[in-house]
TIMI-2910 file (N, C-alpha, C, CB; in pm, 1 decimal, decimal comma, always signed):
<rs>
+----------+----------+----------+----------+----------+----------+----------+----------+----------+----------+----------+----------+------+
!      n_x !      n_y !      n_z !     ca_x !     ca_y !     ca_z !      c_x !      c_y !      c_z !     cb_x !     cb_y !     cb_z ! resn !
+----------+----------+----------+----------+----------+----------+----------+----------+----------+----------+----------+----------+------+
!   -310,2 !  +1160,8 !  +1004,3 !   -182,8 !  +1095,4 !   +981,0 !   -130,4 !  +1137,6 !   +843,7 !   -196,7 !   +940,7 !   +990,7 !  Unk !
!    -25,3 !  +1182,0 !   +840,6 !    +35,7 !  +1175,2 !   +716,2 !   +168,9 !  +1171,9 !   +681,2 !     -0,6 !  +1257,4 !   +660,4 !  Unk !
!   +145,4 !  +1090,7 !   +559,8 !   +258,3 !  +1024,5 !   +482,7 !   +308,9 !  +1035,4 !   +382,3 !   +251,5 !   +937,7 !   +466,6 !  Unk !
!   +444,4 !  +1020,2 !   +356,3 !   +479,8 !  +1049,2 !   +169,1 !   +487,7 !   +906,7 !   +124,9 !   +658,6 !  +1142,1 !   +117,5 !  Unk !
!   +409,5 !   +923,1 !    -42,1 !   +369,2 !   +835,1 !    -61,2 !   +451,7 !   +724,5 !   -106,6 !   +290,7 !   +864,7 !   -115,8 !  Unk !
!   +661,9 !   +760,6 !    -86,2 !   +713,8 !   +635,0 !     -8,3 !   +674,0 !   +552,5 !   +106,2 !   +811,1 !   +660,9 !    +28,1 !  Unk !
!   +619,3 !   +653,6 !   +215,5 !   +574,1 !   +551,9 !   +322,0 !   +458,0 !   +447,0 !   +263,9 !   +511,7 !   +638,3 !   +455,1 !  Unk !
!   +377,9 !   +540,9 !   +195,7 !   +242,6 !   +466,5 !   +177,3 !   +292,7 !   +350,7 !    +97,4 !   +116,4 !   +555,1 !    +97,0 !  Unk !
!   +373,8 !   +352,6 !     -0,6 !   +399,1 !   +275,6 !    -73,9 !   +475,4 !   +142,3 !    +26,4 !   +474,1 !   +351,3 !   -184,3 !  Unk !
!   +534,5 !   +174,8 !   +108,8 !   +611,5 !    +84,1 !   +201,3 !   +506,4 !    +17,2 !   +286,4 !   +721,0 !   +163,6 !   +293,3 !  Unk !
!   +423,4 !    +61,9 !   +331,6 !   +300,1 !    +27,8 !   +410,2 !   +239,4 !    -78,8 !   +360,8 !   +204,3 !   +129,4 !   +417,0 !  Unk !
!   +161,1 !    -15,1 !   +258,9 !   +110,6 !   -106,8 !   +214,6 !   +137,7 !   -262,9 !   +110,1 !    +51,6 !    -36,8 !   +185,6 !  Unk !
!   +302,6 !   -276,4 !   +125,5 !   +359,5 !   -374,7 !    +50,7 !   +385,3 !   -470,7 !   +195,7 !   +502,6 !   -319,3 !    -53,1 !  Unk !
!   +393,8 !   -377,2 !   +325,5 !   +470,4 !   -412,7 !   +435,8 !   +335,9 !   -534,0 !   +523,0 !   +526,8 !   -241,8 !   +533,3 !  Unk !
!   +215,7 !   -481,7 !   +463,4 !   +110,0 !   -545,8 !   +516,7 !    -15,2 !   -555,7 !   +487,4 !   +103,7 !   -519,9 !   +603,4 !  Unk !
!   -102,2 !   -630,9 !   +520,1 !   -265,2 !   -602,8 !   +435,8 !   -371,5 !   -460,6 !   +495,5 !   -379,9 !   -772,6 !   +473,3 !  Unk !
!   -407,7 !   -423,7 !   +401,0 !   -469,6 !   -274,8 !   +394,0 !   -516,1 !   -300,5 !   +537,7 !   -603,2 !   -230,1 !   +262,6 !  Unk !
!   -645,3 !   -385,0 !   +589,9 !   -718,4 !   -430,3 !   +732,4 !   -633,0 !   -385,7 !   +826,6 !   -744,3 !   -591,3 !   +758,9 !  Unk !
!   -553,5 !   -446,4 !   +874,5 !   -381,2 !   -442,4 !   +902,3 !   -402,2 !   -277,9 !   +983,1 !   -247,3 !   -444,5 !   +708,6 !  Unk !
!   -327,7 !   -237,1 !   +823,9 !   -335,2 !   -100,6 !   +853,0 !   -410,4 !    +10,4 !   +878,0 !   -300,0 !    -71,5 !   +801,0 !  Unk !
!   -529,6 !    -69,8 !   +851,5 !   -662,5 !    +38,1 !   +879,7 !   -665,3 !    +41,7 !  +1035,8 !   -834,0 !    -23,0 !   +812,3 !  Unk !
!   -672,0 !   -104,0 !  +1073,0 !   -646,6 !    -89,6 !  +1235,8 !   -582,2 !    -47,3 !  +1351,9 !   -636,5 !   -148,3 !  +1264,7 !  Unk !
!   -477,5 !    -50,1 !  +1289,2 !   -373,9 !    +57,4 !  +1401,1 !   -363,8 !   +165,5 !  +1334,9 !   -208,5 !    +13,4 !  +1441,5 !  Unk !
!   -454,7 !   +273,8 !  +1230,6 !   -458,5 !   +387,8 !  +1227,4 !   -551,5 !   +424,4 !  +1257,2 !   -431,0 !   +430,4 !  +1148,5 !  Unk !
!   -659,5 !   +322,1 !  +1283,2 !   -785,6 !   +359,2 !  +1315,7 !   -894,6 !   +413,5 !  +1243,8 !   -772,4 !   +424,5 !  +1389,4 !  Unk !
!   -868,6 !   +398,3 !  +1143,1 !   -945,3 !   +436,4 !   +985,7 !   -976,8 !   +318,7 !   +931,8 !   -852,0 !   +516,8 !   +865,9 !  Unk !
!  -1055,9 !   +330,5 !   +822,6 !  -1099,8 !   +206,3 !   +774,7 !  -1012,1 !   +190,3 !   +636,8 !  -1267,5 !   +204,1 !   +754,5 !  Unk !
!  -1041,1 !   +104,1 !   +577,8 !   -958,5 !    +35,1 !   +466,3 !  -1008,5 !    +53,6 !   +337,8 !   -948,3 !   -108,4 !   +483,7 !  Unk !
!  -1073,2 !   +123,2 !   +332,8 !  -1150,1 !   +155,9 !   +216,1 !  -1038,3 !   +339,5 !   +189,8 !  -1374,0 !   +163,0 !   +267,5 !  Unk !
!  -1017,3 !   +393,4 !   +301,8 !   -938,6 !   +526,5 !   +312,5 !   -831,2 !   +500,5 !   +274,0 !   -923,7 !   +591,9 !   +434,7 !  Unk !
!   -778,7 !   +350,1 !   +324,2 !   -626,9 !   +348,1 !   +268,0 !   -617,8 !   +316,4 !    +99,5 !   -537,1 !   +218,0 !   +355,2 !  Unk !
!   -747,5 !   +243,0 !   +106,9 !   -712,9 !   +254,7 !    -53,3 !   -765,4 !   +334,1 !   -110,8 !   -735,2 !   +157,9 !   -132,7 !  Unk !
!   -799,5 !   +468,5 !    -65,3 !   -839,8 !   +575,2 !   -162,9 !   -726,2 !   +677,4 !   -176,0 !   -974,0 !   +648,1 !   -116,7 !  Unk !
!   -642,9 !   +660,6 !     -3,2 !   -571,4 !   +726,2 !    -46,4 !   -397,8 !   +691,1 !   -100,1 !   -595,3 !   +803,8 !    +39,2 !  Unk !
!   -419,9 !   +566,1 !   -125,5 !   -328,3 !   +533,7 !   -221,1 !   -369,8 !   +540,4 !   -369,7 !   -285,7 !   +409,1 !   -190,7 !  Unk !
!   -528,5 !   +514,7 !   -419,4 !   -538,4 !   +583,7 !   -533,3 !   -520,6 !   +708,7 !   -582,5 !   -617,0 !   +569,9 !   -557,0 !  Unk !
!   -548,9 !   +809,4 !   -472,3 !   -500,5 !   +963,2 !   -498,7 !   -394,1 !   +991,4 !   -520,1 !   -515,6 !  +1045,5 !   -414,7 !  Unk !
!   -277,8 !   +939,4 !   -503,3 !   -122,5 !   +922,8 !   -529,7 !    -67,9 !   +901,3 !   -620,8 !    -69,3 !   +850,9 !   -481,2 !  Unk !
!   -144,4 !   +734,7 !   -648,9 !   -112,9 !   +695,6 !   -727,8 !     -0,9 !   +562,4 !   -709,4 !    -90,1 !   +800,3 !   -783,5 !  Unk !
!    -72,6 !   +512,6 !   -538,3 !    +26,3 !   +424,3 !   -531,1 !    -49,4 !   +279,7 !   -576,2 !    +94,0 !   +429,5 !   -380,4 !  Unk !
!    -11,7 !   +219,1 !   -653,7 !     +2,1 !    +67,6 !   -625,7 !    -23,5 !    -29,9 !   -480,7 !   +136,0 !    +50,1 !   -657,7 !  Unk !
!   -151,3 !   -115,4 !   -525,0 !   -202,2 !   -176,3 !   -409,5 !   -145,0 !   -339,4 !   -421,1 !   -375,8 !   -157,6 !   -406,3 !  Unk !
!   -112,5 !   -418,2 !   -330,4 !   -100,4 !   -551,5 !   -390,8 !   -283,4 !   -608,9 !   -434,2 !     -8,2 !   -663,5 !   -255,5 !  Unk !
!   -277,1 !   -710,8 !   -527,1 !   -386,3 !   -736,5 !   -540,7 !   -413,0 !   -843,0 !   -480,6 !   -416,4 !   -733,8 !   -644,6 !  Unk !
!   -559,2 !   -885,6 !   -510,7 !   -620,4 !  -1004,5 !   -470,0 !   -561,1 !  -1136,3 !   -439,2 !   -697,1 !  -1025,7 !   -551,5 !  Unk !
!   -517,7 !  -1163,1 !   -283,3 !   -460,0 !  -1331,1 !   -301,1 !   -300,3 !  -1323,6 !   -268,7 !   -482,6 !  -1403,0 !   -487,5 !  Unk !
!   -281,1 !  -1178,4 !   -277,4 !   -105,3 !  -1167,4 !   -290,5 !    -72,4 !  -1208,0 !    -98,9 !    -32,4 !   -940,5 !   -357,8 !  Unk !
!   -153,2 !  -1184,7 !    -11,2 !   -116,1 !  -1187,7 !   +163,6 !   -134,7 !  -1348,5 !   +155,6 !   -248,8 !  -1085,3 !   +302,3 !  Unk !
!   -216,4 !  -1411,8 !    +84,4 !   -226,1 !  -1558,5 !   +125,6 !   -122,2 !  -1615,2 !    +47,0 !   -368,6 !  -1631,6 !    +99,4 !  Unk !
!    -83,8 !  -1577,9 !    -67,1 !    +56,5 !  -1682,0 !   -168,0 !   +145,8 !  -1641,2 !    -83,6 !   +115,0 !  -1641,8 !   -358,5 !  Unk !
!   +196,0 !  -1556,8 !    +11,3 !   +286,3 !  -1520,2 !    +90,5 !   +286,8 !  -1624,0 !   +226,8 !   +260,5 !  -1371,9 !   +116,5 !  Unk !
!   +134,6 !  -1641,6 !   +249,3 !   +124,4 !  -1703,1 !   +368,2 !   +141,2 !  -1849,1 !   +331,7 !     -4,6 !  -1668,5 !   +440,7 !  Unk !
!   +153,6 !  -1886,1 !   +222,0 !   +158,1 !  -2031,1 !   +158,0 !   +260,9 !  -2040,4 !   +142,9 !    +95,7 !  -2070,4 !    +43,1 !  Unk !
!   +382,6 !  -1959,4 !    +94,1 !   +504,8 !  -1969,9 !    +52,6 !   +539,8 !  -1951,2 !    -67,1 !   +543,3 !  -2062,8 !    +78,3 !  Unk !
!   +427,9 !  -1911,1 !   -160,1 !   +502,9 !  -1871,9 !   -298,3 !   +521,1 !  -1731,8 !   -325,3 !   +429,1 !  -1922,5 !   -419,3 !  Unk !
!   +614,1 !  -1749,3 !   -455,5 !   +678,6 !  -1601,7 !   -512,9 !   +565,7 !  -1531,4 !   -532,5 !   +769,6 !  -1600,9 !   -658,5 !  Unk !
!   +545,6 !  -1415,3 !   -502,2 !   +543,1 !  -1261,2 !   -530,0 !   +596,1 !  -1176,0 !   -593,8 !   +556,4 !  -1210,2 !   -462,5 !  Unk !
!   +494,5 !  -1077,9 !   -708,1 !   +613,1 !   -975,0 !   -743,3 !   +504,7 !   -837,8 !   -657,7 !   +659,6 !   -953,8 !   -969,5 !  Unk !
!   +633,3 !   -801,1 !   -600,0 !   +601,0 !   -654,9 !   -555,6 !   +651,2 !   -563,0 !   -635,2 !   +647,0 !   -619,5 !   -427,3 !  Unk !
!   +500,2 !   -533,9 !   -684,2 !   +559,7 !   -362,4 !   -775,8 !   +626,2 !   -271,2 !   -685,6 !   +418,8 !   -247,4 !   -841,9 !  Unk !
!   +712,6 !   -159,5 !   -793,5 !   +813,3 !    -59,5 !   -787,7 !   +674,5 !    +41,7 !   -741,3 !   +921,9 !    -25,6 !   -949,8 !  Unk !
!   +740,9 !   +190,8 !   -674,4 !   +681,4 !   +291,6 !   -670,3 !   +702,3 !   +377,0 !   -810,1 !   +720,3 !   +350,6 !   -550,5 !  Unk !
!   +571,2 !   +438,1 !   -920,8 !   +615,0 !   +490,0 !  -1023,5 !   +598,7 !   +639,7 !   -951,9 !   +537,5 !   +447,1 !  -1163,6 !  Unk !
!   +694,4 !   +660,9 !  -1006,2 !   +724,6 !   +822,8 !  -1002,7 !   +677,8 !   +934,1 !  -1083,6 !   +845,8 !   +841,3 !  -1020,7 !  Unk !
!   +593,0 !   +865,1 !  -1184,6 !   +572,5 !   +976,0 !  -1311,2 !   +472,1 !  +1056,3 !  -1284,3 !   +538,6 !   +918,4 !  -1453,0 !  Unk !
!   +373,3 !  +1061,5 !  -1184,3 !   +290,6 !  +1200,5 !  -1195,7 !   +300,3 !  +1248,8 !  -1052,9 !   +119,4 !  +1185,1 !  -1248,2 !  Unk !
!   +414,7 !  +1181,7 !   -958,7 !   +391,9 !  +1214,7 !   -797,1 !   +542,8 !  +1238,1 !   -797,0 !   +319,4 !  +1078,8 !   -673,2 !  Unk !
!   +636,1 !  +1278,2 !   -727,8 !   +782,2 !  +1263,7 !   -651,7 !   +785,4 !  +1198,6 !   -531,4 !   +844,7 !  +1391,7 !   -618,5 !  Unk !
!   +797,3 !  +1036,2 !   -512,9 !   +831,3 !   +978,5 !   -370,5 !   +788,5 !  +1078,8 !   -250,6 !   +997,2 !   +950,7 !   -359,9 !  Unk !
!   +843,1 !  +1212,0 !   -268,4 !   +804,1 !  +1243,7 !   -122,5 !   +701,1 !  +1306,9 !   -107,4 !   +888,6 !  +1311,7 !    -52,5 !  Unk !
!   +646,6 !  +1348,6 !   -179,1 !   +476,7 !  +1402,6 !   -176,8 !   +409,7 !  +1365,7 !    -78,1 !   +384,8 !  +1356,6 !   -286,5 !  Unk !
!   +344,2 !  +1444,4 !    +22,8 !   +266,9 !  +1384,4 !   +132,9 !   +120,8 !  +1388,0 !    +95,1 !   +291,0 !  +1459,1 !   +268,6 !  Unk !
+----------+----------+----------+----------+----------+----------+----------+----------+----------+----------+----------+----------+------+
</rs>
């Protein structure tokens, strides 16, 4: 599968890593390696349940400084 790491970045804000490991069929440990190789930004610890509770969130920006958005 591959993605520019806008998608990845959209992905993984869009849902929890598990999530996505499952309907790609990879495990979740890949998605977050290969959002570390990028250089994307993961939500952290607790951020899917304050969502599921109802409180604010900040979702980080995609930084651009050592990748270009569309980099696959």
């Amino acid at each position: 599968m591959k993605v520019t790491r806008e998608q990845l970045h959209e992905l993984v804000w869009s849902m929890p890593m598990t999530e996505i490991a499952r309907q790609s069929g990879v495990r979740d440990q890949h998605i977050a390696r290969a959002c570390d190789g990028v250089d994307v930004v993961r939500p952290r610890a607790g951020y899917w349940q304050k969502i599921e509770h109802g409180k604010s969130v900040h979702r980080m920006a995609l930084s651009n400084d050592r990748y270009a958005a569309s980099d696959v």
